[in-house]
PyMOL Python script that loads the backbone (N, CA, C, O; Angstrom):
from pymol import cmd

cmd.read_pdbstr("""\
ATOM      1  N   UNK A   1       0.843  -1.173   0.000  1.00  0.00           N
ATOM      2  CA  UNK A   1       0.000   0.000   0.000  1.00  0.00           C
ATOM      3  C   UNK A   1       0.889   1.237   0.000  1.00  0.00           C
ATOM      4  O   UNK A   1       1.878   1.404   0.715  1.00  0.00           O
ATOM      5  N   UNK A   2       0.342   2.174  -1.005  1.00  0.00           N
ATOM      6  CA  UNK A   2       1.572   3.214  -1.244  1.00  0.00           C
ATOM      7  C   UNK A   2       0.566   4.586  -0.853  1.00  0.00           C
ATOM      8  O   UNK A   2      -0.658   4.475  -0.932  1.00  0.00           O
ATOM      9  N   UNK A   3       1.047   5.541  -0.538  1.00  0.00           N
ATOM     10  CA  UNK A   3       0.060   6.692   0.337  1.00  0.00           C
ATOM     11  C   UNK A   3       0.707   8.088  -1.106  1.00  0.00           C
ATOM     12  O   UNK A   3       1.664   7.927  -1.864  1.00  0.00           O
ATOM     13  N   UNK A   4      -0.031   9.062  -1.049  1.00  0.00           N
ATOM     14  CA  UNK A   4       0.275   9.980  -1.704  1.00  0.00           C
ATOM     15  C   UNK A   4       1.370  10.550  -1.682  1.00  0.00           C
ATOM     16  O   UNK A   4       1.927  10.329  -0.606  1.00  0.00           O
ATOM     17  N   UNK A   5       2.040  11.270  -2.443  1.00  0.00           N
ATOM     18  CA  UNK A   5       3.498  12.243  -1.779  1.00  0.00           C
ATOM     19  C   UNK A   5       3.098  13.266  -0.873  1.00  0.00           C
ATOM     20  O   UNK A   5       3.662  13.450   0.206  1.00  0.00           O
ATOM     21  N   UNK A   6       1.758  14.195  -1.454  1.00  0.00           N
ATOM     22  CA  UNK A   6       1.462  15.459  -1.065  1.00  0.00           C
ATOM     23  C   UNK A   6       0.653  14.870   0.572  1.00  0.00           C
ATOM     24  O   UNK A   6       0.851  15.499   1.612  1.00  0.00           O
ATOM     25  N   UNK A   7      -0.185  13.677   0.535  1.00  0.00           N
ATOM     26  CA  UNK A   7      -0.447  13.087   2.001  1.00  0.00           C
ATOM     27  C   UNK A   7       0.631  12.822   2.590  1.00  0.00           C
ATOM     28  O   UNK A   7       0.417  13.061   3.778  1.00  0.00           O
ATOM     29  N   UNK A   8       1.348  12.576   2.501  1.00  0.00           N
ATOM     30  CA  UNK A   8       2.781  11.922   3.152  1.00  0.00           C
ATOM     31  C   UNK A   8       3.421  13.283   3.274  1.00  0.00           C
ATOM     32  O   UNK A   8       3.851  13.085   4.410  1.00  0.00           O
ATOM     33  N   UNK A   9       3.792  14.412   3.021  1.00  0.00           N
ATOM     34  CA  UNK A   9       4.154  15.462   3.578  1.00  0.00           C
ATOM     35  C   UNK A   9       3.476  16.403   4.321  1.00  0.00           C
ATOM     36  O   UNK A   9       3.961  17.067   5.237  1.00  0.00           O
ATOM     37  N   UNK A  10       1.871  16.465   3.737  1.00  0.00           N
ATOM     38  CA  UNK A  10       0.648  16.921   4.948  1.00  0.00           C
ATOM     39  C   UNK A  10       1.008  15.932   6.269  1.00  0.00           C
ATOM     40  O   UNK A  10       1.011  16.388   7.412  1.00  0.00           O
ATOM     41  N   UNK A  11       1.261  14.755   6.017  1.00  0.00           N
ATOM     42  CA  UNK A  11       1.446  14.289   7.814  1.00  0.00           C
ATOM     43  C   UNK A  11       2.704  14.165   8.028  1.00  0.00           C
ATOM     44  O   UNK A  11       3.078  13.232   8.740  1.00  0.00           O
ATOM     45  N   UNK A  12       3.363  14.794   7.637  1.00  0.00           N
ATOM     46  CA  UNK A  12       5.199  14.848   7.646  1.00  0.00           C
ATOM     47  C   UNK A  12       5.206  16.623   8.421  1.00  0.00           C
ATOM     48  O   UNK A  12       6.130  17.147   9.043  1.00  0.00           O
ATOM     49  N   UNK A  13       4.352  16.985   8.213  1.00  0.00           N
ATOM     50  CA  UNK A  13       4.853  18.748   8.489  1.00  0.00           C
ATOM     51  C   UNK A  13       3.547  18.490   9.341  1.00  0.00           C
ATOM     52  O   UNK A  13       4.297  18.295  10.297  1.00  0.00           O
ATOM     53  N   UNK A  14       2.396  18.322   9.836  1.00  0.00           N
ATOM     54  CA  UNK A  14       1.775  18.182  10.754  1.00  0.00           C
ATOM     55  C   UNK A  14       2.253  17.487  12.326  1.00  0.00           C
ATOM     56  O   UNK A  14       2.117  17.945  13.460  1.00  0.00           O
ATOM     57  N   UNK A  15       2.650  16.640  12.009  1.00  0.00           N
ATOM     58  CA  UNK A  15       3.726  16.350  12.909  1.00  0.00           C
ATOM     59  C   UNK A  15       4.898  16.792  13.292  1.00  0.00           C
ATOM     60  O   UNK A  15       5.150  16.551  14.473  1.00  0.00           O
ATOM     61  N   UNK A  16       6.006  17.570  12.476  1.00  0.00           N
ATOM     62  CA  UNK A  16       6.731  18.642  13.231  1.00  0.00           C
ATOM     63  C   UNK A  16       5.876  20.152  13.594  1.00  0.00           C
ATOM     64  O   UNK A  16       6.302  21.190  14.101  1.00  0.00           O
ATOM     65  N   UNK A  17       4.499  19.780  13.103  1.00  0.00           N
ATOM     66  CA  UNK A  17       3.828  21.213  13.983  1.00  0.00           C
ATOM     67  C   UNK A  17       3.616  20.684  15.719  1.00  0.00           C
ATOM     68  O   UNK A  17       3.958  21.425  16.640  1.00  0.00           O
ATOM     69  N   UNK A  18       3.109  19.540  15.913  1.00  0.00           N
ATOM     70  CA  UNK A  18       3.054  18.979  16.786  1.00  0.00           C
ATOM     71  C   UNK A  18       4.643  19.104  17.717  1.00  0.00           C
ATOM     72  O   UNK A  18       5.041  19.766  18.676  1.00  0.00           O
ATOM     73  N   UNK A  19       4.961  18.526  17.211  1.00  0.00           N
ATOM     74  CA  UNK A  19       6.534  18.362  18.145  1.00  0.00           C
ATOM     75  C   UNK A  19       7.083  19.842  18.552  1.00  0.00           C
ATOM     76  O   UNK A  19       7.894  20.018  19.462  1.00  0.00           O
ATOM     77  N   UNK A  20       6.660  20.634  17.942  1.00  0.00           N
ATOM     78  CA  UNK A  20       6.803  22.140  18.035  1.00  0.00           C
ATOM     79  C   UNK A  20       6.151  22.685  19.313  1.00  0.00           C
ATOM     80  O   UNK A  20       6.569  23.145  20.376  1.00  0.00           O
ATOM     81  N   UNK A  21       4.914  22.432  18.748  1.00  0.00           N
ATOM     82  CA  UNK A  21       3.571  22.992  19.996  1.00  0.00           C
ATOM     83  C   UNK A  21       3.830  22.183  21.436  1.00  0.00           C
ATOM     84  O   UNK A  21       3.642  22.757  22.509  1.00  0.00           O
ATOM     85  N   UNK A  22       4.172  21.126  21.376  1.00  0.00           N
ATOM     86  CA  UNK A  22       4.587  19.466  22.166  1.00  0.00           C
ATOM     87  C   UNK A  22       5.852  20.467  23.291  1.00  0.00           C
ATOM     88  O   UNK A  22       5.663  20.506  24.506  1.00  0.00           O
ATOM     89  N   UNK A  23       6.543  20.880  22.918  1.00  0.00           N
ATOM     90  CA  UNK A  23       7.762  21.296  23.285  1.00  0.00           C
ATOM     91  C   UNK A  23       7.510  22.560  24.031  1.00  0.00           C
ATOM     92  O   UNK A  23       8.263  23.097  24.844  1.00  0.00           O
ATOM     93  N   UNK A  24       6.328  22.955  23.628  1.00  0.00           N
ATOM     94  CA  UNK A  24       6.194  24.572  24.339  1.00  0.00           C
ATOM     95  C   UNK A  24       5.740  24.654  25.116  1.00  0.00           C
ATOM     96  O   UNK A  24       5.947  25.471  26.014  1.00  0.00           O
ATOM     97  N   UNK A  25       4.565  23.442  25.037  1.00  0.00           N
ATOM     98  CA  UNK A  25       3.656  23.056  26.815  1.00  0.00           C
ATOM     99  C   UNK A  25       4.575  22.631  27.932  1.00  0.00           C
ATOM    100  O   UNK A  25       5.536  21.865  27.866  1.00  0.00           O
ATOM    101  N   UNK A  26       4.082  23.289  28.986  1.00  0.00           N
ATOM    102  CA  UNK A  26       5.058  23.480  30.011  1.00  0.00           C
ATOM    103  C   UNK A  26       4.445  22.123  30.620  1.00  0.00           C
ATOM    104  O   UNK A  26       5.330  21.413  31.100  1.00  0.00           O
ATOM    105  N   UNK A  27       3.380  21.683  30.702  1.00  0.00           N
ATOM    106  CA  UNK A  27       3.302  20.123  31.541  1.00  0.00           C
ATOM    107  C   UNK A  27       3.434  18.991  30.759  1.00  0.00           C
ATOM    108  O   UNK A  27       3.101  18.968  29.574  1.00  0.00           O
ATOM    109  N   UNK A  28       3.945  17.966  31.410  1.00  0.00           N
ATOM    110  CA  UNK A  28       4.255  16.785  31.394  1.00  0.00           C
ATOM    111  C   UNK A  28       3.262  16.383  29.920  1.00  0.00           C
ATOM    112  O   UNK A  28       3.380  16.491  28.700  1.00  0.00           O
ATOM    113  N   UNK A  29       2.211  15.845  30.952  1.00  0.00           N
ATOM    114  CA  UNK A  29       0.931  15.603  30.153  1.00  0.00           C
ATOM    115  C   UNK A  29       0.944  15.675  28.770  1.00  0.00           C
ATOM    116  O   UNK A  29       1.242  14.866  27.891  1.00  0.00           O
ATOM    117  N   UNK A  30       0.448  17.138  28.772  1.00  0.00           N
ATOM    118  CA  UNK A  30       0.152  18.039  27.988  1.00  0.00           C
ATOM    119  C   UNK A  30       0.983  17.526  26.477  1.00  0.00           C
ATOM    120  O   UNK A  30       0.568  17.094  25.401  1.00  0.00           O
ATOM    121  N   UNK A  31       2.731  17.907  27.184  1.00  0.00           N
ATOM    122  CA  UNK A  31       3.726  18.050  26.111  1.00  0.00           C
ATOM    123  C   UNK A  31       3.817  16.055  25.234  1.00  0.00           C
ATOM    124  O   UNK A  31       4.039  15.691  24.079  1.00  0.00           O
ATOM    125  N   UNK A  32       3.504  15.256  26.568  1.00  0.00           N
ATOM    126  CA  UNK A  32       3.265  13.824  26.128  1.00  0.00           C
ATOM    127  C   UNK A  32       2.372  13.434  25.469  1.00  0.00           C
ATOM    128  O   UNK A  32       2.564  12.363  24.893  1.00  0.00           O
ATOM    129  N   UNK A  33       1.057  14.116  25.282  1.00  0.00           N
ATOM    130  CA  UNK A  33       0.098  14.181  24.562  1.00  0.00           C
ATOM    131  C   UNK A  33       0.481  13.863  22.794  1.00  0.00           C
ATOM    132  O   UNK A  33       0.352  12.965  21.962  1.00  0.00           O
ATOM    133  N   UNK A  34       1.227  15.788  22.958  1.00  0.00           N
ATOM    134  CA  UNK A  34       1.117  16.128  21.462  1.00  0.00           C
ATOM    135  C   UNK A  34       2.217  15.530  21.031  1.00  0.00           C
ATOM    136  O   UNK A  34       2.099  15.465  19.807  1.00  0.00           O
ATOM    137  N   UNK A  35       3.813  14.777  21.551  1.00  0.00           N
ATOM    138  CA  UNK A  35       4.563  13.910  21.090  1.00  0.00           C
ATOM    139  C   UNK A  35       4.010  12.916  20.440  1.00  0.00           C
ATOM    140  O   UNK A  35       4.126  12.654  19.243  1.00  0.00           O
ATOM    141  N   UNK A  36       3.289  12.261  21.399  1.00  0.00           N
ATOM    142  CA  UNK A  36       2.836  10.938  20.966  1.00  0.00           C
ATOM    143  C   UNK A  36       1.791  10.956  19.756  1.00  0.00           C
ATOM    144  O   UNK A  36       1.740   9.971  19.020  1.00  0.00           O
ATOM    145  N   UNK A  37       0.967  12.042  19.538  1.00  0.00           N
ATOM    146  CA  UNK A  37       0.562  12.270  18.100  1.00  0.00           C
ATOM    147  C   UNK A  37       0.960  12.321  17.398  1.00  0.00           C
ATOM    148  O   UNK A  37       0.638  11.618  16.440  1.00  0.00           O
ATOM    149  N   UNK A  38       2.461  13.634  17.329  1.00  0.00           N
ATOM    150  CA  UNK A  38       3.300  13.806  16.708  1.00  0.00           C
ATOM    151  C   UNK A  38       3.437  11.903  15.976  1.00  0.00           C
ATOM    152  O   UNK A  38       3.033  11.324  14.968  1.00  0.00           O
ATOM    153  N   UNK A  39       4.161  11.573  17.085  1.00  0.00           N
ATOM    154  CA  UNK A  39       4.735  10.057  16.410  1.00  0.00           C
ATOM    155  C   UNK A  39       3.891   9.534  15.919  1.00  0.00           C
ATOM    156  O   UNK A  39       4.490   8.906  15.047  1.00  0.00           O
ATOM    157  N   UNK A  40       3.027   9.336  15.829  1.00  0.00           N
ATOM    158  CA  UNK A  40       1.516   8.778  15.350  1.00  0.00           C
ATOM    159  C   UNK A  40       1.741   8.994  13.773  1.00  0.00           C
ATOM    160  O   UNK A  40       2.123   8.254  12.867  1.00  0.00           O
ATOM    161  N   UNK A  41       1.254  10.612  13.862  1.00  0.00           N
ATOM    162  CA  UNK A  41       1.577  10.763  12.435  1.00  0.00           C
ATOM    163  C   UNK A  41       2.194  10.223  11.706  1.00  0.00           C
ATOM    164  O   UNK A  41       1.966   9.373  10.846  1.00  0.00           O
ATOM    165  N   UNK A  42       3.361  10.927  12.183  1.00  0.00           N
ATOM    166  CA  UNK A  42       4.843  10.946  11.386  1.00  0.00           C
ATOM    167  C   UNK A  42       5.073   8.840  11.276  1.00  0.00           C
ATOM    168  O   UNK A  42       5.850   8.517  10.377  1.00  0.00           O
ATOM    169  N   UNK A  43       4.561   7.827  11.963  1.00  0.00           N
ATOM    170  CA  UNK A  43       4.655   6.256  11.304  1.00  0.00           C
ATOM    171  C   UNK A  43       3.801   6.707  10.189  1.00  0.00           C
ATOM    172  O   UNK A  43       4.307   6.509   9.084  1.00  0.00           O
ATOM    173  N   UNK A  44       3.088   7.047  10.189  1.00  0.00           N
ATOM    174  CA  UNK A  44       2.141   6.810   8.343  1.00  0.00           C
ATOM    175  C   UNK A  44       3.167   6.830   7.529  1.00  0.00           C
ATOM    176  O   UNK A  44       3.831   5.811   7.338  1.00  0.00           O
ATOM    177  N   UNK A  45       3.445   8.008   6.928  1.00  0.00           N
ATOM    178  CA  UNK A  45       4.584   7.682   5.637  1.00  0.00           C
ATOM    179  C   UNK A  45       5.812   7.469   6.438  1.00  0.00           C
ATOM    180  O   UNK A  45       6.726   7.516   5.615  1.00  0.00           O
ATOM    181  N   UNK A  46       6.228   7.293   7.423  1.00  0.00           N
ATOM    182  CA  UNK A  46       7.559   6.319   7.690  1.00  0.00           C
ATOM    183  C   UNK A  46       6.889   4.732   6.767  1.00  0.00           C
ATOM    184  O   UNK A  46       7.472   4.346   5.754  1.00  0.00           O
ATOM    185  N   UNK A  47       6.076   4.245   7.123  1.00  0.00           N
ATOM    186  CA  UNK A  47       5.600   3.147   6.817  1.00  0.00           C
ATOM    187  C   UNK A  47       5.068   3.290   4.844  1.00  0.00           C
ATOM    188  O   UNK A  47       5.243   2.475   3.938  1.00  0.00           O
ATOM    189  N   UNK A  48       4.578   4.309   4.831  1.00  0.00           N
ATOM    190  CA  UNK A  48       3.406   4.275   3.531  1.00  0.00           C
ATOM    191  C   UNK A  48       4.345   4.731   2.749  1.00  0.00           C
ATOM    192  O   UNK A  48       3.998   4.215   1.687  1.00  0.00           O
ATOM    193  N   UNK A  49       5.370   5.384   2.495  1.00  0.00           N
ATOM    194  CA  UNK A  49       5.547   6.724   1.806  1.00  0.00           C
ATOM    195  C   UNK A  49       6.926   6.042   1.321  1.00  0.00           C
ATOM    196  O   UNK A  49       7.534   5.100   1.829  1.00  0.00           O
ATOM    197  N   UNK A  50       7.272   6.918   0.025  1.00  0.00           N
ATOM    198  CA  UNK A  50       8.424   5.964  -0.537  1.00  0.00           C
ATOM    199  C   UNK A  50       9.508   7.319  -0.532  1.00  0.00           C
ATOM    200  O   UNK A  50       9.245   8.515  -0.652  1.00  0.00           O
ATOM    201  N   UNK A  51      10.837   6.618  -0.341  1.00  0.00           N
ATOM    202  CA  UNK A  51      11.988   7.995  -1.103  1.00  0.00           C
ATOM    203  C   UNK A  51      12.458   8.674   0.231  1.00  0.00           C
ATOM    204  O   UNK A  51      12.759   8.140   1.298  1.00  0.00           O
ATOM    205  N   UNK A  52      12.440   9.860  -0.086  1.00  0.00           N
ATOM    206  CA  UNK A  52      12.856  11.334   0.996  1.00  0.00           C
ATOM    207  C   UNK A  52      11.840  11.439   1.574  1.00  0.00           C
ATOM    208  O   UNK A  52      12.059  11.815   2.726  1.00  0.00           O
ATOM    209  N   UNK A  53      10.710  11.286   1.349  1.00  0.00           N
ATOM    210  CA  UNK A  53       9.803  11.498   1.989  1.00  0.00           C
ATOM    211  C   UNK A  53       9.694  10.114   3.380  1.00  0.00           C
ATOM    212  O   UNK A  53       9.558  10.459   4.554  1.00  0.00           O
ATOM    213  N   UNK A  54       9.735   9.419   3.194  1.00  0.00           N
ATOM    214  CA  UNK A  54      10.209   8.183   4.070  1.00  0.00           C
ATOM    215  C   UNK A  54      11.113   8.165   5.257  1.00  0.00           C
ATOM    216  O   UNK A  54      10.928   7.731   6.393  1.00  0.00           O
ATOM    217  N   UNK A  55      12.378   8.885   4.571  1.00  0.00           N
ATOM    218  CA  UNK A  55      13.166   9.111   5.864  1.00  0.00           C
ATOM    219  C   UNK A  55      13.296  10.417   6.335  1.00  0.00           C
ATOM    220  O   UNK A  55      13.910  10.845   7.312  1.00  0.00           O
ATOM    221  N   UNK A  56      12.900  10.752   5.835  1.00  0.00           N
ATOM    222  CA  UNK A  56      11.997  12.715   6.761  1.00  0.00           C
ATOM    223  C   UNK A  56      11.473  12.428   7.580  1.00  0.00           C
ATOM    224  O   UNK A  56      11.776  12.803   8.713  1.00  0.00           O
ATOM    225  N   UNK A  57      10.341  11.541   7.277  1.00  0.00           N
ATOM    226  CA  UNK A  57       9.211  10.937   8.460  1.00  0.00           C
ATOM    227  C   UNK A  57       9.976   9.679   9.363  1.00  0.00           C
ATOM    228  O   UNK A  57       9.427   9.293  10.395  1.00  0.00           O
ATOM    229  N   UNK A  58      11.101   9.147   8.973  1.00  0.00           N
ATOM    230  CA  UNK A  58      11.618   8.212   9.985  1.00  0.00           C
ATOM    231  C   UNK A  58      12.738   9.414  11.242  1.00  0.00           C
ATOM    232  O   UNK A  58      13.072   9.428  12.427  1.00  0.00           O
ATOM    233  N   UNK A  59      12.913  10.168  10.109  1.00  0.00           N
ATOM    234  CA  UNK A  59      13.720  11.164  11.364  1.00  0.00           C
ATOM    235  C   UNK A  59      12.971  12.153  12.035  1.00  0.00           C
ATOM    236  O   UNK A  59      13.507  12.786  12.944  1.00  0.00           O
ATOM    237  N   UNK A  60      11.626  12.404  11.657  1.00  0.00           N
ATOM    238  CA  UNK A  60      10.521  12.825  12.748  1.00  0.00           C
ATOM    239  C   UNK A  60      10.681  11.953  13.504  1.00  0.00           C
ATOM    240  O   UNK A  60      11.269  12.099  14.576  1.00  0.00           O
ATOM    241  N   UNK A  61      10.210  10.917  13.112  1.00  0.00           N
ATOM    242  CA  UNK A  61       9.747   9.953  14.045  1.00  0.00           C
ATOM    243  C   UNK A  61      10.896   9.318  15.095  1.00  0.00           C
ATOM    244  O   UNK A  61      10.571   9.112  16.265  1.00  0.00           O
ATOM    245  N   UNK A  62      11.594   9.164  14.853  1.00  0.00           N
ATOM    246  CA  UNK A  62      12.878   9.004  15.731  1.00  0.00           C
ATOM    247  C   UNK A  62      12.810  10.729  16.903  1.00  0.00           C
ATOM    248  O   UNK A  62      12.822  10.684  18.133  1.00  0.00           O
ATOM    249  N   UNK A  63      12.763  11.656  16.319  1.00  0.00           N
ATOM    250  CA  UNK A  63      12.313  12.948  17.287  1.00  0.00           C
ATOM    251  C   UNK A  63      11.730  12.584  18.433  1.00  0.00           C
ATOM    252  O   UNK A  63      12.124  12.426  19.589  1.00  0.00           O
ATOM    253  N   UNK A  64      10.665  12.480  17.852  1.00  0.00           N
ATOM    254  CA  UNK A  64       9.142  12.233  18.312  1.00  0.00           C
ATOM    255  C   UNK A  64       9.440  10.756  19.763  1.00  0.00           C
ATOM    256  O   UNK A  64       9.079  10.816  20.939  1.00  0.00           O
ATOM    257  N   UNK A  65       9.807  10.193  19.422  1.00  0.00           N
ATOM    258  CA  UNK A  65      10.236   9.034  20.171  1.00  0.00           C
ATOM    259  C   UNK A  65      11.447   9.419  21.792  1.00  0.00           C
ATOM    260  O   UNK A  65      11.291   9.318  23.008  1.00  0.00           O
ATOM    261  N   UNK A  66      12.296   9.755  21.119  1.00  0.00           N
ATOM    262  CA  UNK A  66      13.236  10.637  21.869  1.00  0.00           C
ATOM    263  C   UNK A  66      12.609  11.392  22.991  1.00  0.00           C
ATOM    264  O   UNK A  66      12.668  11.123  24.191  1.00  0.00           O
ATOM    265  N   UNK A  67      12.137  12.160  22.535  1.00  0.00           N
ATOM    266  CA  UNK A  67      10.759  13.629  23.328  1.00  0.00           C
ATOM    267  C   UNK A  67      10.140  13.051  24.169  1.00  0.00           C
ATOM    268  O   UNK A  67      10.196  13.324  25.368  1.00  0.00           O
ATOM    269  N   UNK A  68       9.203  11.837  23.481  1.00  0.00           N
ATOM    270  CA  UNK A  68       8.414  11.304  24.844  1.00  0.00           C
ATOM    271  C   UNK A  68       8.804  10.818  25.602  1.00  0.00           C
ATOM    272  O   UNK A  68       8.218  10.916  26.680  1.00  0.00           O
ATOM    273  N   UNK A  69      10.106   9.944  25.510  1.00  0.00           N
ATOM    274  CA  UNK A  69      10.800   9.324  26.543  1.00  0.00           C
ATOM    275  C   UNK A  69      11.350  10.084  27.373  1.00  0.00           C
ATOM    276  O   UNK A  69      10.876   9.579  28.391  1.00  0.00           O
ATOM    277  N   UNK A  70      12.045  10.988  27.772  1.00  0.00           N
ATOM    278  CA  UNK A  70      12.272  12.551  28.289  1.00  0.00           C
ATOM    279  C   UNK A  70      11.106  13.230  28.877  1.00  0.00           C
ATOM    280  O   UNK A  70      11.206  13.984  29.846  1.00  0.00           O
ATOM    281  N   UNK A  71      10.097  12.979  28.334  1.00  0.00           N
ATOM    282  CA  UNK A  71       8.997  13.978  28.919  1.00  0.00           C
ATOM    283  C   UNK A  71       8.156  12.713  29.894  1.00  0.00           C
ATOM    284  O   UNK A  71       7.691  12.885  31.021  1.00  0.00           O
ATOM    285  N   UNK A  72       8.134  11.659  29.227  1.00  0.00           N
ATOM    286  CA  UNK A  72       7.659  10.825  30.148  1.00  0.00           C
ATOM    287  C   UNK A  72       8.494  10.471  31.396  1.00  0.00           C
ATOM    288  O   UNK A  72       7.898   9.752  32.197  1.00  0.00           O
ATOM    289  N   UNK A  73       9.103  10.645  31.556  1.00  0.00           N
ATOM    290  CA  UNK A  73      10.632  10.506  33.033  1.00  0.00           C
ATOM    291  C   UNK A  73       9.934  11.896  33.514  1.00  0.00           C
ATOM    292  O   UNK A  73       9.164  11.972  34.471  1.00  0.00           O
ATOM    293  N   UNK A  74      10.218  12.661  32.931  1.00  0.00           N
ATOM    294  CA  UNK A  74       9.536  14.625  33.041  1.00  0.00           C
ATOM    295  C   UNK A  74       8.283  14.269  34.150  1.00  0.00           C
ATOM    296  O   UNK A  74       8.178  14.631  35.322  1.00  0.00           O
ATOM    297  N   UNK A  75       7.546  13.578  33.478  1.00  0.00           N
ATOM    298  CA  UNK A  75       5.856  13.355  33.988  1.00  0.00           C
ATOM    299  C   UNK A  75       6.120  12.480  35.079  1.00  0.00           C
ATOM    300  O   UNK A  75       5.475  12.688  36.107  1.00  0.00           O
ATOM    301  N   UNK A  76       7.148  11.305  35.060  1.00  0.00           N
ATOM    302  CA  UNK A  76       7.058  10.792  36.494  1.00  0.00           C
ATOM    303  C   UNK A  76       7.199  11.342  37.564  1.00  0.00           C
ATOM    304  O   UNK A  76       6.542  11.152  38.587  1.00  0.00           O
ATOM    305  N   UNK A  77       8.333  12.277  37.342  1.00  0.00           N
ATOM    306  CA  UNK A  77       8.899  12.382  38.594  1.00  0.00           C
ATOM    307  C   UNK A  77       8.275  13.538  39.226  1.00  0.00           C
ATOM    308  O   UNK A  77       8.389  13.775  40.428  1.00  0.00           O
ATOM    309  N   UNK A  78       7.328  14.568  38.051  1.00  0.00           N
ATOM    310  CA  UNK A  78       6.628  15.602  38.523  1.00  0.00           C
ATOM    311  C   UNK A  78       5.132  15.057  39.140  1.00  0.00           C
ATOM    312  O   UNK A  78       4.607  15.709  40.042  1.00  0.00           O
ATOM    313  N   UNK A  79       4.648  14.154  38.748  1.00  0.00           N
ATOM    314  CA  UNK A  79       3.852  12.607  39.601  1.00  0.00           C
ATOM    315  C   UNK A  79       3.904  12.888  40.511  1.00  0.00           C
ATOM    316  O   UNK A  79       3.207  13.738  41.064  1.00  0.00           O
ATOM    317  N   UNK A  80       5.365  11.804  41.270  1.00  0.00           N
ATOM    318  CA  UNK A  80       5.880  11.558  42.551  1.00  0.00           C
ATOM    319  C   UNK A  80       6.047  12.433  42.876  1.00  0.00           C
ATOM    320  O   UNK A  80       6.543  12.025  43.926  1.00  0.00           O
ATOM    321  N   UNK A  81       6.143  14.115  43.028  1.00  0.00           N
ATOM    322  CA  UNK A  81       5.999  15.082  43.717  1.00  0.00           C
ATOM    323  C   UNK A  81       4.935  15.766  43.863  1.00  0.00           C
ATOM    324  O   UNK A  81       4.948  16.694  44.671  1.00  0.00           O
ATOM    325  N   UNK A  82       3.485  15.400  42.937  1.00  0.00           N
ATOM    326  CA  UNK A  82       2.568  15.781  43.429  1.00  0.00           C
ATOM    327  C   UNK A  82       1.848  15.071  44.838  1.00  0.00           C
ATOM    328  O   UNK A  82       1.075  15.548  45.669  1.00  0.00           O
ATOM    329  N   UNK A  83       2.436  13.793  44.714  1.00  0.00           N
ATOM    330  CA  UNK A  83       1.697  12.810  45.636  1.00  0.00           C
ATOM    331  C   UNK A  83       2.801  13.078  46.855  1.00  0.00           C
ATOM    332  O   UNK A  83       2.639  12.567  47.964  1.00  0.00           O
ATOM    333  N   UNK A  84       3.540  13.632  46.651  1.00  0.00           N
ATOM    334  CA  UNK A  84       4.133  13.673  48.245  1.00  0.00           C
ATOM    335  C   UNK A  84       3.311  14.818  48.598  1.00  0.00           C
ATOM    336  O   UNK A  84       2.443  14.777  49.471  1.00  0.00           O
ATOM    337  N   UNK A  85       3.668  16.079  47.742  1.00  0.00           N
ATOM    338  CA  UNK A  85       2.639  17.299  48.588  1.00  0.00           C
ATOM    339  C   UNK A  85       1.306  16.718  48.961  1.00  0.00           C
ATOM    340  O   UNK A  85       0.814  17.380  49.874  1.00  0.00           O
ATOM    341  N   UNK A  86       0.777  16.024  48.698  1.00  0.00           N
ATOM    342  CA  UNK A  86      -0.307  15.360  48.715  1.00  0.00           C
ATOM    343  C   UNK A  86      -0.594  14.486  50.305  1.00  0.00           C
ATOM    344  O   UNK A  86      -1.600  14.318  50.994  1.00  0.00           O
ATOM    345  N   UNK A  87       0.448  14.183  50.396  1.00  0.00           N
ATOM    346  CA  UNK A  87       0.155  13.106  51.800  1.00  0.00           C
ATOM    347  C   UNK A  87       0.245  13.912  53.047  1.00  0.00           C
ATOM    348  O   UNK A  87       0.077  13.375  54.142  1.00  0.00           O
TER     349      UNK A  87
END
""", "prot")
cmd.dss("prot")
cmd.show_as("cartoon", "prot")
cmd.util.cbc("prot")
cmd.orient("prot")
């Protein structure tokens, strides 16, 4: 199954809008949210999409991957400090 060029760069640049916006939210959550969309996207034409367009979206997606793992550690540990103020 082969996906469009011009679809495959609509979710190639939608997803570095994401990782953009992702990066600016100051909470955990929030910023884990729009990563993980981000990456969402950006597998379609990693997977669908043939050429430059392919590894554009594999080096989003490698981004995208990176980010959440960082923001998800981010989100734990800001977690475990809500629940201490908490007790």
């Amino acid at each position: 199954m082969k996906i469009a060029p011009s679809s495959a760069g609509a979710l190639t640049w939608l997803s570095i809008i994401l990782l953009i916006a992702g990066g600016s939210i100051g909470a955990p959550a929030g910023r884990l949210f729009c990563l993980v969309l981000a990456g969402l996207l950006a597998a379609i034409p990693c997977a669908f999409a043939a050429g430059k367009r392919r590894l554009f979206a594999g080096f989003v997606l490698c981004i995208a991957v990176v980010a959440g793992y960082v923001s998800y550690a981010e989100g734990d540990a800001a977690y475990e400090a809500y629940l201490r103020q908490q007790r």
